[in-house]
KEVEXMI-320592 format. One record per residue (C-alpha): residue number from 1; residue in three letters; x, y, z. Coordinates in pm, whole numbers, plus 50000, padded with zeros to 5 digits. Layout:
BEGIN
- NUM, ALA, X, Y, Z .
...
//
This chain:
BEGIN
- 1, UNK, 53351, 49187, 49143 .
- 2, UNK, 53258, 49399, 48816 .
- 3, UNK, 52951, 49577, 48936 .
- 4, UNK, 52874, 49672, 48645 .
- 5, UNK, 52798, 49328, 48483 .
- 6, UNK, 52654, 49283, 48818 .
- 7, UNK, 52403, 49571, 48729 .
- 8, UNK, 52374, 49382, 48371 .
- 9, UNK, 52303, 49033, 48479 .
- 10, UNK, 52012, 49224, 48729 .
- 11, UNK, 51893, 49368, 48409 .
- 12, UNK, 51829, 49093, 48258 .
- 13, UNK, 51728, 48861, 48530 .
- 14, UNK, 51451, 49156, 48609 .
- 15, UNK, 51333, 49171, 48201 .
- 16, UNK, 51341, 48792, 48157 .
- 17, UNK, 51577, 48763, 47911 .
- 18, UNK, 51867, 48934, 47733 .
- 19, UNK, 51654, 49072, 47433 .
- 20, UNK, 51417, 49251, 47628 .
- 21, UNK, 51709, 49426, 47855 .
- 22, UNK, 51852, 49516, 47539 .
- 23, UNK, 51484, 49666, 47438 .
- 24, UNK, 51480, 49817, 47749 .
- 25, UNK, 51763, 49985, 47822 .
- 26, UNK, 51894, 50056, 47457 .
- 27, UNK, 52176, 49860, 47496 .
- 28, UNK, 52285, 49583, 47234 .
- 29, UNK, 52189, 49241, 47305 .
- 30, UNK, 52527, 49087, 47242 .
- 31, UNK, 52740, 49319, 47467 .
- 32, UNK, 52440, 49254, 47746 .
- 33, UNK, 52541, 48870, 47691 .
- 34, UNK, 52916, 48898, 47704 .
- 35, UNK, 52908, 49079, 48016 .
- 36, UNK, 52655, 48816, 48221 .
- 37, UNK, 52938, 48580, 48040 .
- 38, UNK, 53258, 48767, 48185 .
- 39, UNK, 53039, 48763, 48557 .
- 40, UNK, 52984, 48435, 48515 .
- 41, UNK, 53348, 48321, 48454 .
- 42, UNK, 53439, 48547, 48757 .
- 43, UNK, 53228, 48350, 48989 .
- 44, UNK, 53327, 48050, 48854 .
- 45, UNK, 52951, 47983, 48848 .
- 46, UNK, 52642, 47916, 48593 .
- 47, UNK, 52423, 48172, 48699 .
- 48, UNK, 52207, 48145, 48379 .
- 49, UNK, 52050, 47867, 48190 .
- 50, UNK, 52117, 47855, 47837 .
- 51, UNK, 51916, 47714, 47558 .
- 52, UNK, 51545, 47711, 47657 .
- 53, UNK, 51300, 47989, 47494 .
- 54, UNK, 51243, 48183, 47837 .
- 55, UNK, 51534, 48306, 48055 .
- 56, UNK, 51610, 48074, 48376 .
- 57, UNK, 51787, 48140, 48622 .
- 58, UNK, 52016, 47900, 48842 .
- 59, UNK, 51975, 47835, 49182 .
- 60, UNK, 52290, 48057, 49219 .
- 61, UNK, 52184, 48318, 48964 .
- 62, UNK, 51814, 48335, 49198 .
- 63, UNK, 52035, 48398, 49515 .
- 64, UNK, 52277, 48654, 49361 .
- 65, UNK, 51940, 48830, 49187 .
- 66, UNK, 51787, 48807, 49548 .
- 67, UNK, 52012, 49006, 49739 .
- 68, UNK, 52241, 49220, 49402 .
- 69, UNK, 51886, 49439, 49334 .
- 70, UNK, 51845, 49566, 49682 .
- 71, UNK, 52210, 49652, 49692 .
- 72, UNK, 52218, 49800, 49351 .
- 73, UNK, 51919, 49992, 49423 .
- 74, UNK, 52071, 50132, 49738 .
- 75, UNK, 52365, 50216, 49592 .
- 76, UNK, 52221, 50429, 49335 .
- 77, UNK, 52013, 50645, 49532 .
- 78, UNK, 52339, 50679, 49803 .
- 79, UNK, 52514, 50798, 49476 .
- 80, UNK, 52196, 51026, 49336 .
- 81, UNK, 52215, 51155, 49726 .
- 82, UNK, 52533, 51295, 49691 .
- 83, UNK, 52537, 51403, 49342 .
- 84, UNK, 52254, 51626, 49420 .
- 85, UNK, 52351, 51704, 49768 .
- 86, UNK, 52092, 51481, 49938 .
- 87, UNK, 51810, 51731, 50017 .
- 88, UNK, 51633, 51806, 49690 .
- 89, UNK, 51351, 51485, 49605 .
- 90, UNK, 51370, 51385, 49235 .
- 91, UNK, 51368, 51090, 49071 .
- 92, UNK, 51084, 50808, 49039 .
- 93, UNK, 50872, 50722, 49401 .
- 94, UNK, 50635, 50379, 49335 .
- 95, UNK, 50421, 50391, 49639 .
- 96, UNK, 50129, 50070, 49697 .
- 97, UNK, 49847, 50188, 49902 .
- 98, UNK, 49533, 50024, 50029 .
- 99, UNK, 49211, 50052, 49821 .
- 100, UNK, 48998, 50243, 50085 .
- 101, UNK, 49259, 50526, 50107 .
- 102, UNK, 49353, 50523, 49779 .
- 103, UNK, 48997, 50611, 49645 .
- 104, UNK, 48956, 50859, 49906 .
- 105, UNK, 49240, 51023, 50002 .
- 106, UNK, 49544, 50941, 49770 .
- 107, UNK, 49427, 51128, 49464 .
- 108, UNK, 49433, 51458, 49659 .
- 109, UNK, 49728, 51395, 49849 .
- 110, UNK, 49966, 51249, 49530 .
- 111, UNK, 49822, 51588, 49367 .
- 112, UNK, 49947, 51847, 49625 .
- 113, UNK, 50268, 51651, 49665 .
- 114, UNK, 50343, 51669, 49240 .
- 115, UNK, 50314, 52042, 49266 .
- 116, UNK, 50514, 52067, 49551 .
- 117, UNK, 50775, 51827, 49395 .
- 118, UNK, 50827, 51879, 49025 .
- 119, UNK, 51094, 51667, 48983 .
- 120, UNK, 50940, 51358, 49130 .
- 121, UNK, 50743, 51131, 48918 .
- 122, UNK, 50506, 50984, 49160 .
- 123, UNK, 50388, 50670, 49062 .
- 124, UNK, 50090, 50503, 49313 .
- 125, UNK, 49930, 50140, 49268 .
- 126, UNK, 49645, 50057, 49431 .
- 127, UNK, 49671, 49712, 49610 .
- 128, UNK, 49559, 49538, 49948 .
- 129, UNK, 49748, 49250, 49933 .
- 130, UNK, 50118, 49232, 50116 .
- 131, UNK, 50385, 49352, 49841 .
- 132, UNK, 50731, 49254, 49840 .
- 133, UNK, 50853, 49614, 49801 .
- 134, UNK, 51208, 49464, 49717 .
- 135, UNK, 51109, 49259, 49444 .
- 136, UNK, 50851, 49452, 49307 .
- 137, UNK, 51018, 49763, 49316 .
- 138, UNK, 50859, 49989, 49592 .
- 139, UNK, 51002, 50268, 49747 .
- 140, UNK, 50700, 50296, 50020 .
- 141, UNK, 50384, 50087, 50109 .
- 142, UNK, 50099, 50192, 50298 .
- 143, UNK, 49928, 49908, 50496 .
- 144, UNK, 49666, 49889, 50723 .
- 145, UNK, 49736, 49713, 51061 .
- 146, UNK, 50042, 49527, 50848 .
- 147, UNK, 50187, 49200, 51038 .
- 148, UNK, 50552, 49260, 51183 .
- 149, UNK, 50797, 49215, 50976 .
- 150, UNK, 51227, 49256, 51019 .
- 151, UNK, 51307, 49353, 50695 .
- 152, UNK, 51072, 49623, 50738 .
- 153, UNK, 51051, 49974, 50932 .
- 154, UNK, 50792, 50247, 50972 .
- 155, UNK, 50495, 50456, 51151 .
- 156, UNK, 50148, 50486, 51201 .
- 157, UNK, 50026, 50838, 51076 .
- 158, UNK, 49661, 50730, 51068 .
- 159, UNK, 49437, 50568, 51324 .
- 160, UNK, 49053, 50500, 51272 .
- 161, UNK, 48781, 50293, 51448 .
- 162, UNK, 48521, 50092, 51284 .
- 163, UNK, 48125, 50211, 51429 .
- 164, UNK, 47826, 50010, 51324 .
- 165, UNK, 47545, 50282, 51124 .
- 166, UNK, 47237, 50264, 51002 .
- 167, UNK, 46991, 50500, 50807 .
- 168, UNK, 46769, 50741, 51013 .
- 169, UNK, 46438, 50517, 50907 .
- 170, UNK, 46566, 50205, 51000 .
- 171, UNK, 46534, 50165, 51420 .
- 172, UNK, 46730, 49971, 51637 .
- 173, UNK, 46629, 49610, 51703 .
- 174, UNK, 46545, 49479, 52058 .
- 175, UNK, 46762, 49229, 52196 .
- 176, UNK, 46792, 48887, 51965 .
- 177, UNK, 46604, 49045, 51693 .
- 178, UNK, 46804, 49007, 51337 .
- 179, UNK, 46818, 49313, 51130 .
- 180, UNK, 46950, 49361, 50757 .
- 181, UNK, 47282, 49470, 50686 .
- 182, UNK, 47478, 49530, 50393 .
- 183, UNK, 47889, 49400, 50415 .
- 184, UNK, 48207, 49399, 50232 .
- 185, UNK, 48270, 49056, 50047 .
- 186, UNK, 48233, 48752, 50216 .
- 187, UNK, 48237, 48866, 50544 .
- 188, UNK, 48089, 48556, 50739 .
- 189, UNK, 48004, 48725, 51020 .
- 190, UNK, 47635, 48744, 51171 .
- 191, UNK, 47661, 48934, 51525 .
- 192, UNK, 47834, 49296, 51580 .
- 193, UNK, 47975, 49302, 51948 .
- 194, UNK, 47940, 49717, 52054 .
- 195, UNK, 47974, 49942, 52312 .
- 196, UNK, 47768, 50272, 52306 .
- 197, UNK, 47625, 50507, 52614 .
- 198, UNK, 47446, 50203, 52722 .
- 199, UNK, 47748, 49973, 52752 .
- 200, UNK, 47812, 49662, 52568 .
- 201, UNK, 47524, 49498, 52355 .
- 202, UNK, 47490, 49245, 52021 .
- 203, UNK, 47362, 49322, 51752 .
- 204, UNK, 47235, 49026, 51456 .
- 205, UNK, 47243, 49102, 51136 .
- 206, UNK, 47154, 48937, 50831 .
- 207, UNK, 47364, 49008, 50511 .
- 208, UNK, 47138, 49070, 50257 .
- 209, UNK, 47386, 49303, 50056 .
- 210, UNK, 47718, 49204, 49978 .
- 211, UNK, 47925, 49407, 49796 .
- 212, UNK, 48272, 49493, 49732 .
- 213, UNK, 48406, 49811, 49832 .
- 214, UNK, 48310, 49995, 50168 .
- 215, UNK, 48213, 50307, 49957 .
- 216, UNK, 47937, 50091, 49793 .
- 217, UNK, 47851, 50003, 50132 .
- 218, UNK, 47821, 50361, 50270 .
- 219, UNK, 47603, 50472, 49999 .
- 220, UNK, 47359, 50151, 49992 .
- 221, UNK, 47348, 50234, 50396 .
- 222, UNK, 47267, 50586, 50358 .
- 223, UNK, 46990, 50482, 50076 .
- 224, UNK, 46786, 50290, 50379 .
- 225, UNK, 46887, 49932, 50266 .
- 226, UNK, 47007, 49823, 50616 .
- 227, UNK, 47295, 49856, 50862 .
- 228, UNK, 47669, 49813, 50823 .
- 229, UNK, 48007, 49818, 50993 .
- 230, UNK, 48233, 50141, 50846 .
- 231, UNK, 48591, 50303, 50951 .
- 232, UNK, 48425, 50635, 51107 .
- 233, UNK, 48604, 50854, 50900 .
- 234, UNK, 48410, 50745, 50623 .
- 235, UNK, 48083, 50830, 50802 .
- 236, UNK, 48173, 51106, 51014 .
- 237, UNK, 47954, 51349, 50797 .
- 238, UNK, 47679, 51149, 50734 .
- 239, UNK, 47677, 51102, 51096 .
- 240, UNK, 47686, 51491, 51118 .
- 241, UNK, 47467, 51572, 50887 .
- 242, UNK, 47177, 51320, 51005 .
- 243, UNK, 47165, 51135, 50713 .
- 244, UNK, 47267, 50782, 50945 .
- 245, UNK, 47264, 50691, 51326 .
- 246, UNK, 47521, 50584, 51508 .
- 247, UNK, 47452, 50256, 51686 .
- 248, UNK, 47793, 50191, 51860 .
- 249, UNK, 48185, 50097, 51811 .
- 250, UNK, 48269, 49785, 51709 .
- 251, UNK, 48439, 49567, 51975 .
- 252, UNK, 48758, 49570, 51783 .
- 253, UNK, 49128, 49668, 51754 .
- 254, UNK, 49178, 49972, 51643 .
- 255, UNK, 49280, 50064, 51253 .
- 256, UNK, 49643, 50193, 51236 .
- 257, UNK, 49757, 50296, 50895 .
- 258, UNK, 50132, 50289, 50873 .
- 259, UNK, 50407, 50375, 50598 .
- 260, UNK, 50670, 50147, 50549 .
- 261, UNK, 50993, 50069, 50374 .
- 262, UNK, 51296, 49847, 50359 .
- 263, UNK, 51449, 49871, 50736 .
- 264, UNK, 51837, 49848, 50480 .
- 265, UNK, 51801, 50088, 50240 .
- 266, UNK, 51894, 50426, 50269 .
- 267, UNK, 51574, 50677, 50312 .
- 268, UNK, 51573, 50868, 49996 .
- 269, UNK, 51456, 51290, 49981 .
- 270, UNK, 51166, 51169, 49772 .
- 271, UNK, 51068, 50916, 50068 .
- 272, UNK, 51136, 51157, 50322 .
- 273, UNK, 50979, 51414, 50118 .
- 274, UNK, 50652, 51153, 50100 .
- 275, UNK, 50663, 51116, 50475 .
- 276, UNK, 50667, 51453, 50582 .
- 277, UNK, 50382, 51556, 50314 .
- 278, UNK, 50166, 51310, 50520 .
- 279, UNK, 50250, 51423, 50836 .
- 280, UNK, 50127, 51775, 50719 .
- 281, UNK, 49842, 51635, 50640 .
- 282, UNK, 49773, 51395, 50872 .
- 283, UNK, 49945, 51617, 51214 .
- 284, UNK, 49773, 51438, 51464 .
- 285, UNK, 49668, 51162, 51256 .
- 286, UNK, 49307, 51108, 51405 .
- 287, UNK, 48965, 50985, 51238 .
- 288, UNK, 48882, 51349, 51242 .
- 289, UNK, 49162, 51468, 51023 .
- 290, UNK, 49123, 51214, 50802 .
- 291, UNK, 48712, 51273, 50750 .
- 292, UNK, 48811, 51667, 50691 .
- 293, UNK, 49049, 51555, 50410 .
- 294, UNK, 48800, 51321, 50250 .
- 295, UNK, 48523, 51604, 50226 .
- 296, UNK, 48786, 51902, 50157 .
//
């Protein structure tokens, strides 16, 4: 097989059409089109559909679009490996991470890491949702407590537990009484199971807050408008300082943050780079460390 009108047919099956690969890569439209032809004759397939206004691929052309970008993408960092004898990081590194530790902790850490690494152009989206790092072209996703999953391998370098706070002026109900909290979304919940000096207890709440992010919710918790459920890295100096009270852990599995990438592809200097940069950071990866990077 020609792999380079492989690599052209993935061109244009990732742009959407032949004219925008052409736009794209600089490359003349018709020579872009004779070369998807000569793969196609090749194959002795149809791998695109002809005629309409937007590209289409073929069930075939889907399949061979599939599985040709993760192999062409391996191939050309085994080949930018060699060429620059596999232990300098350069290139591009696209990197999803989860909103929480994106607002608070990835702007400091992508900034040491660009100094460090010139020749890497860092490029971080901010995104909770599960990414398919293959098709969306990711080099690394961070992911909190992430399902399992084959095609992917990594490590936890963070770990976190969520504590239930409230302000200094706002006491601690007696057992069945319902206090006001503030929450994140539509969190249906109305009981917080805990365990404190005291042992195990329940604690109702009523959500009269909602909002969005669990920054919002530290800093309408710390203003006195009711209690709330928060990673304890995020409160560990409020806590400190006195500005909230800490009212027990929450009954639940711990938070593991965890970097992963595709279990195939060869781990790039930039990736490896990435991964050591957080261990640095993050040595012993504990709630602690990560509250001392937040207010650093």
């Amino acid at each position: 097989m020609d792999l380079l009108a492989l690599a052209d047919f993935n061109l244009v099956a990732r742009h959407g059409g032949f004219g925008r690969a052409a736009r794209a890569s600089g490359r003349p439209k018709a020579t872009l089109s004779r070369r998807v032809g000569e793969l196609e004759a090749s194959l002795d397939l149809r791998l695109i559909e002809r005629g309409g206004r937007a590209l289409k691929l073929t069930e075939e052309g889907r399949a061979l679009f599939e599985r040709a970008g993760a192999l062409l993408t391996e191939l050309d960092e085994t080949v930018a490996a060699i060429s620059s004898g596999g232990d300098k990081p350069r290139g591009r590194l696209r990197i999803s991470a989860p909103l929480l530790f994106s607002q608070t902790a990835m702007g400091k850490l992508a900034a040491a890491f660009a100094l460090r690494y010139p020749e890497v152009r860092l490029d971080v989206t901010t995104d909770d949702r599960t990414v398919d790092m293959v098709e969306e072209g990711y080099d690394l996703v961070i992911r909190v407590n992430p399902d399992p999953d084959e095609s992917l391998v990594g490590r936890i370098f963070l770990r976190d537990r969520l504590v239930v706070v409230a302000s200094q002026g706002l006491t601690r109900p007696a057992d069945h009484a319902v206090i006001p909290a503030v929450v994140r979304g539509s969190d249906q919940n109305a009981v917080w199971e805990v365990t404190g000096p005291a042992g195990r207890s329940r604690i109702a709440f009523d959500p009269i807050l909602r909002l969005s992010s669990l920054i919002m919710v530290r800093d309408a918790v710390c203003a006195g408008v009711g209690a709330a459920c928060l990673p304890l890295s995020l409160v560990s100096h409020d806590l400190a300082a006195g500005r909230l009270a800490h009212w027990g852990d929450l009954d639940a599995p711990a938070i593991a943050l965890w970097t992963l990438y595709p279990s195939r592809r060869l781990l790039s200097a930039r990736v490896s780079a990435f991964l050591e940069h957080l261990k640095e950071a993050f040595p012993t990866g504990t709630p602690a460390e990560l509250a001392a990077h937040l207010e650093a």
